[in-house]
N, C-alpha and C positions, 0 to 999 in steps of 0.2 A: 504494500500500500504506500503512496505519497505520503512521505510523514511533514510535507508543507501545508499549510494551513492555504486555504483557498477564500479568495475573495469576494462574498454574497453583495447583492443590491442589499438586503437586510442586516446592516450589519453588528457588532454586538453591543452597541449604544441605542442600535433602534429594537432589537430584542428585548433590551432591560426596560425602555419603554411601554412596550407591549405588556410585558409582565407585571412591571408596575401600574401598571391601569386597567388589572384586573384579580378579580377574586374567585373567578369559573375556575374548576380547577380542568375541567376537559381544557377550555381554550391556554393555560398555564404550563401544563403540559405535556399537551399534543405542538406548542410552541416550540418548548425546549426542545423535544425532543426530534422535532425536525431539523432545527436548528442543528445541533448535533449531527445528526445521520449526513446533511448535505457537508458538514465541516469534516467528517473525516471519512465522507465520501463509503457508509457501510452502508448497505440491504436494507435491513431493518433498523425499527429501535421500536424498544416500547418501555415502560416505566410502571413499575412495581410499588404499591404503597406501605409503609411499613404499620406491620400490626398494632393494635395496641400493647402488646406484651415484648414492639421492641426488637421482636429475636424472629417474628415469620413475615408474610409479604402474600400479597393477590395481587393478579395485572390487575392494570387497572384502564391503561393510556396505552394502543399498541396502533402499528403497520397494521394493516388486513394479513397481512405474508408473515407476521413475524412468526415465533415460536412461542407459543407459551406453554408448554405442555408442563409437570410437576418439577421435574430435572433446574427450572427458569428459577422456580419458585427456592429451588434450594441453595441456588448458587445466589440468587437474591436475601435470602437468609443469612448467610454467613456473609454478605459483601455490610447487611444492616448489624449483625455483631461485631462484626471484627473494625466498622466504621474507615475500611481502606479499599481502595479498590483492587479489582483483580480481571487478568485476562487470561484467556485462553486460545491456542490456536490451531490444539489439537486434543479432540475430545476423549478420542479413545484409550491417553495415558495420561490423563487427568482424571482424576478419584473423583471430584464434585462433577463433572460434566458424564461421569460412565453410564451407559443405561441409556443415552439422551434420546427420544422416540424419535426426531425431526431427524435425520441421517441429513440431508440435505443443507443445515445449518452449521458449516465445520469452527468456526471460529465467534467467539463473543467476549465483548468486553463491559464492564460491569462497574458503575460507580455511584459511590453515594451522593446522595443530594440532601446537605444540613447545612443548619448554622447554630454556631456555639455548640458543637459537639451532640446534638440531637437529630439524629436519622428521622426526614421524613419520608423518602421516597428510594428508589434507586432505578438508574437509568442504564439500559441493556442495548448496547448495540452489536449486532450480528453480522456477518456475512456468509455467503456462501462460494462455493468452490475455492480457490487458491489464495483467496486475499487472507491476507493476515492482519493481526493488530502488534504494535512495538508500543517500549514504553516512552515513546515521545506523544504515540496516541493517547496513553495516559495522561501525561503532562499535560497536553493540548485538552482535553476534558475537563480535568480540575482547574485550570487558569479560568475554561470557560466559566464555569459554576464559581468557581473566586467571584469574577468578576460582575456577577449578577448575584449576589450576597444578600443587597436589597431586598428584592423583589421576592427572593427564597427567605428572608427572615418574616416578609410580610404574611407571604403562604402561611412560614409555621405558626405565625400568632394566629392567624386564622381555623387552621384544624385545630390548632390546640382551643382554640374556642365552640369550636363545632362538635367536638367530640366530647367536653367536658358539657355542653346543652345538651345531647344526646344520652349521657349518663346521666344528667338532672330531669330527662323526660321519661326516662325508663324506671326510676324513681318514685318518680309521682304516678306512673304508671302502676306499678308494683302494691302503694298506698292505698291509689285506687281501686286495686283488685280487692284487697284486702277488706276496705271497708265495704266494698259490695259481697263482701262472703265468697269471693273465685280465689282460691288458693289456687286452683290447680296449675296454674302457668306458672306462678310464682316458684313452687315445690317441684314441678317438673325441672322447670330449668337447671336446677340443681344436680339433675340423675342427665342431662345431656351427655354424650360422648361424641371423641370421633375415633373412626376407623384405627386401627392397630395396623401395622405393616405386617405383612406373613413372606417369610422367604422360605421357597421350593425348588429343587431341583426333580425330587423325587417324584417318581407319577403316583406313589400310592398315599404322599400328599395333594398332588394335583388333583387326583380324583374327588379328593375327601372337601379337596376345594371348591371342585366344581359343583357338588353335590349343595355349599352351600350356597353360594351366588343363586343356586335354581330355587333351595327354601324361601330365600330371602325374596325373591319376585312373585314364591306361592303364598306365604303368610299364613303358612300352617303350623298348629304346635310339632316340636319336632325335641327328638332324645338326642344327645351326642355323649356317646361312650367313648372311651379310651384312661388310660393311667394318667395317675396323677403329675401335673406339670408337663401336659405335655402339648399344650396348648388350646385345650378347647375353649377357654373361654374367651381367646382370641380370634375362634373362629364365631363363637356366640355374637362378639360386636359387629363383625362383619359381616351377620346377617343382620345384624340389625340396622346398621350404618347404612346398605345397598336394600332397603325394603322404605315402603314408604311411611314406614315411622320412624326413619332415621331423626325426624325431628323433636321428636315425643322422649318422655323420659325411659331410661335403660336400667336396672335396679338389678343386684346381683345379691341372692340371700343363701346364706353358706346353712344348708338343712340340719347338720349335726352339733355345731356350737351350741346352741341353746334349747333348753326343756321343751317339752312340749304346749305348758300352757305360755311360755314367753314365745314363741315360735308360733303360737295360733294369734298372739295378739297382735305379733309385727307384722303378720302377714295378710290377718283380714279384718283389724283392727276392733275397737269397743268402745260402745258408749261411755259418756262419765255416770257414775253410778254416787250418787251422794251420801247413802246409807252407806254405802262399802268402804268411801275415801280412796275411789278409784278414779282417776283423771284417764277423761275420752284420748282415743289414739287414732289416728287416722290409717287402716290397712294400705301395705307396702300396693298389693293388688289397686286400691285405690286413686295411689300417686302414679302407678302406672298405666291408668288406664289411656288406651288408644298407643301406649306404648310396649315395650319388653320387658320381661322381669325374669330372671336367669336363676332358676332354683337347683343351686350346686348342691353333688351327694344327697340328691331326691332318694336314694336308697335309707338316707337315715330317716326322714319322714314318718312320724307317729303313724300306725292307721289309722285311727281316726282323722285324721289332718289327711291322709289319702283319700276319704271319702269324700270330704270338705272339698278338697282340689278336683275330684271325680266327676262332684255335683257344677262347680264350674267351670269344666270344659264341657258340660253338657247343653249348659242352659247360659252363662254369663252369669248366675249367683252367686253371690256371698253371702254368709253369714256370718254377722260378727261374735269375737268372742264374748264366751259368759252372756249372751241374750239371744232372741228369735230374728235381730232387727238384719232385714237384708238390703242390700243394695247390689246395683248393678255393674261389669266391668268388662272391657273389650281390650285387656291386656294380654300379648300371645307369651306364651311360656315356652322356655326352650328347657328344659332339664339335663344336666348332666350326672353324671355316673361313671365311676369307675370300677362297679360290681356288674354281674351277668346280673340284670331284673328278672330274664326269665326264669333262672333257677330260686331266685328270692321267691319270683309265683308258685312254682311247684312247691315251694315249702311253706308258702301260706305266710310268709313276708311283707307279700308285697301283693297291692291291689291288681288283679289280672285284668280288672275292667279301667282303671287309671293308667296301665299300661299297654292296654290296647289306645287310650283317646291320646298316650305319649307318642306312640312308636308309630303314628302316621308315616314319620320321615324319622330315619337313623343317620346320622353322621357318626363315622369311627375314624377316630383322631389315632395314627401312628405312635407306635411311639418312637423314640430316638435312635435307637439300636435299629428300627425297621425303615429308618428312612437315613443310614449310612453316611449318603454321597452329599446331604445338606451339612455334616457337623463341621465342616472346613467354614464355612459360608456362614452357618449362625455364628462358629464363634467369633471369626473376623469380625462382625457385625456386633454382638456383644462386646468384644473389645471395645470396639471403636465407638460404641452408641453414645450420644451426646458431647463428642468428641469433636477438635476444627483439626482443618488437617494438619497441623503443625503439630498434634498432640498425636494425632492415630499412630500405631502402631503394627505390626506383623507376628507372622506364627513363624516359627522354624520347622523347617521339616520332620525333625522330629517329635517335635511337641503336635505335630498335622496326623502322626502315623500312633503317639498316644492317645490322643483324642480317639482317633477313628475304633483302634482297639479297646477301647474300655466301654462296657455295659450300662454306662448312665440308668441307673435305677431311678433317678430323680430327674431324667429327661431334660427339657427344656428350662425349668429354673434352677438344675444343678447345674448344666453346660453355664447359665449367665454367671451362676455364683464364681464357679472356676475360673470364669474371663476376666471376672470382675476384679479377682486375689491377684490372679496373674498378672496384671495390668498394675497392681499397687506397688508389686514384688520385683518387678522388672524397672530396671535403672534407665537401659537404652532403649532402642526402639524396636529389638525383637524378644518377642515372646521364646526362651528354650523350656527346656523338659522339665529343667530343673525352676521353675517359676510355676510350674501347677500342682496342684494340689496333689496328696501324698497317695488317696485315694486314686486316683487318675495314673500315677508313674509307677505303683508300685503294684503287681498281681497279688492276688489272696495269698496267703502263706503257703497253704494247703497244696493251693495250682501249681505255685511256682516250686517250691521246694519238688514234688513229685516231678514233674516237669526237668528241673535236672538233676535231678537223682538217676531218673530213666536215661539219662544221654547220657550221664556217667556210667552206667551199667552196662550199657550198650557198648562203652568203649573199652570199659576194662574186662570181656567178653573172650578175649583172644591178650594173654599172657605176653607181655613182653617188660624184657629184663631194663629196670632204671630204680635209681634211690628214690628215698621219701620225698627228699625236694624237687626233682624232676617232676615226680608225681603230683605234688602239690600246684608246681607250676604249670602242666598240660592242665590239671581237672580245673582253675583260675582260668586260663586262658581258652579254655573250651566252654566255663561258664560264660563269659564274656562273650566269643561269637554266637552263643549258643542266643541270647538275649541281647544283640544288636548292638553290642560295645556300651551297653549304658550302666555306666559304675555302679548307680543307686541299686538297681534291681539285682546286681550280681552281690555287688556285700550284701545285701539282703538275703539273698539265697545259700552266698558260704557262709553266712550268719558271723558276718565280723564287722568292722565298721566302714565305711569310706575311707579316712584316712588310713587305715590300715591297708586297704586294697592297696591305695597309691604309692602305699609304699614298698608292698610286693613290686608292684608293676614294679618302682623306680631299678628297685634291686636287679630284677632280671633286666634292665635296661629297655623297657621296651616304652616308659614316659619320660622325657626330661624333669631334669628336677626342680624345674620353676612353676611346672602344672603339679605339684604337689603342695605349695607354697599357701 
């Protein structure tokens, strides 16, 4: 690209102008932002506004052509934290830009638009095929946006006013709900979510995926089985988030924490009772209605409390606790479980007619060990979650080959927990063997001890003539290939210490002596 600055009939005294003698923010910048595009001469441009919270961004101001797909939104997030700008010119070895759905868009450049150190915007310019951005294009960007200071300090007293009247309307709004007896927007808004990210390689995820995107468009009650932590309740939001009560409340009630008469109150709530000195409660069923409510380990669930639930997926009733008083609720229930319900039926467990109105639709959630080929991918992702790229980090290949080998009994929120120690424990910026957890690097005693004992047996099988310490050093050095040259696990198996191993090794020469140090 020309990194010379080109000469407009409009130029940047008559832009500051324009700016200044307006408060629209389409006309302010859809200005700029042309402005821009013709001065360094990119495709596109479109401008991203920064959330209330600071740290996310929606287009907002774009080209018909440009890009906006989520990939925009991300690189607009961290260009609004980190308050610096940032380009790119090649997508495919750039971590923020990877994934990016537009293939056609190879290059963008990215910068903030404040003043006095407050982010209000950030402005994207793109091109496509060969053209690139340099940091004079940068340069040339921020002089611009210097130079029109004004006009952007006036914007930000402006939304900063528009947005503090909007929090003062929704306020009074709120008040007003109140004094007319409508809680329910008020209390819904509260159980709002949005969508969870799911990463899959596996098809017997993708299936379990697809199975829900199709619940979520039926809106039918629906069971989703699988081990604990293994994600179902992430797939529970994501039918909720893609159904069109994404905008309704989402309420998640854990069945087995609480008794049964606290667990019938919270859930289909009770009048105030004045003789009793029992204060009215509002059922969770209640606050959900027209929305989700996500009854995890429904296998712990009282019968009685199954019948109660039976009667409303029959009809839409409630009844509340300790009286007759009903009311009505168009809340769907997804239930999870990580018991077989129909062996709980056959044993007169578990309601066979509550479990017929569940099991319309089954989703069965994998567990970690059955879906392999993602634990490379989640943990990257674990590592790195909440993370800018200056912080992220890597896995080493052999910390890639313990991972993959060990049984994760706790699925998906052991693998986070392990990233998370890993990532505390680790100095530089790769993850080894020795930074996860002990559980993870080290086999059962049981396995690994049998394990080479038998490859010891196997060698000393056929007689051949050498001393003790020969000995000692073949059955050491044949633990060690036997288990992938990883120190931990071989002291663990000859049942001596690490240092001590290292110092076998050092003696028969086979580590120098500063890796013992």
């Amino acid at each position: 690209m020309n990194n010379e600055m080109k000469l407009f009939s409009t130029d940047l005294e008559s832009l500051k102008s324009i700016l200044s003698s307006t408060l629209d923010e389409s006309i302010f910048f859809n200005e700029l932002g042309s402005y821009l595009k013709l001065a360094l001469q990119s495709d596109n441009y479109l401008i991203y506004m920064a959330g209330t919270d600071l740290a996310t961004a929606r287009a907002i101001y774009t080209d018909k052509s440009a890009n906006t797909d989520l990939e925009v939104a991300t690189i607009a997030g961290h260009v609004i934290r980190s308050k610096r700008a940032y380009f790119s010119n090649d997508f495919a070895r750039d971590p923020l830009f990877s994934g990016r759905a537009n293939k056609l868009t190879r290059a963008e450049l990215c910068a903030p638009i404040m003043y006095e150190g407050l982010v209000i915007a950030t402005v994207h310019l793109q091109n496509r095929g060969e053209k690139q951005f340099t940091r004079n294009d940068v340069t040339s960007v921020l002089e611009i946006l210097s130079g029109i200071s004004d006009p952007i300090k006036n914007m930000q007293m402006y939304l900063s006013a528009k947005a503090l009247n909007e929090i003062l309307l929704k306020k009074l709004e709120m008040q007003e709900n109140a004094i007319a007896g409508k809680l329910e927007v008020v209390v819904e808004s509260n159980y709002q979510i949005k969508e969870g990210k799911i990463i899959s390689l596996s098809e017997v995820m993708k299936n379990a995926i697809k199975l829900s995107d199709k619940l979520a468009a039926a809106g039918v009650n629906a069971l989703i089985s699988g081990p604990t932590g293994s994600g179902r309740e992430m797939l529970a939001r994501r039918i909720h988030c893609r159904s069109s009560r994404a905008s309704r409340a989402f309420i998640v009630v854990d069945c087995s924490v609480l008794a049964e008469g606290a667990l019938e109150v919270e859930l289909f709530g009770r009048l105030e009772n004045s003789i009793a000195g029992t204060a009215g409660q509002r059922g969770l069923f209640e606050v959900a209605n027209n929305g989700t409510i996500v009854l995890r380990n429904i296998h712990a669930i009282p019968i009685n409390l199954q019948n109660k639930l039976n009667r409303y997926l029959q009809d839409g009733t409630i009844v509340r606790a300790e009286s007759f008083a009903q009311y009505s609720s168009n809340a769907r229930i997804l239930a999870i479980s990580d018991k077989n319900l129909l062996d709980m039926v056959a044993a007169g467990t578990f309601s066979k007619a509550l479990y017929n109105e569940l099991a319309t639709m089954i989703v069965n959630v994998p567990s970690l060990v059955e879906r392999k080929v993602d634990i490379e991918s989640l943990a990257s992702y674990f590592l790195n979650e909440n993370k800018s790229i200056d912080q992220m980090k890597s896995l080493s290949p052999d910390a890639v080959r313990l991972l993959a080998e060990y049984n994760w009994p706790g699925n998906l929120r052991e693998l986070k927990s392990v990233m998370q120690r890993a990532y505390i424990l680790s100095d530089g910026r790769i993850i080894e063997a020795d930074h996860l957890a002990d559980s993870v690097v080290i086999l059962p005693e049981e396995d690994e001890n049998k394990e080479v004992t038998d490859r010891a047996n196997d060698a000393s099988s056929v007689f051949v003539e050498m001393t003790l310490g020969d000995l000692e050093r073949r059955h050491i050095c044949q633990t060690l290939e036997y288990l992938a040259g990883n120190k931990t696990k071989a002291a663990k198996a000859l049942g001596i210490t690490v240092k001590t191993l290292y110092n076998k090794l050092h003696t028969y020469g086979l580590i120098a002596s500063q890796e013992i140090q």
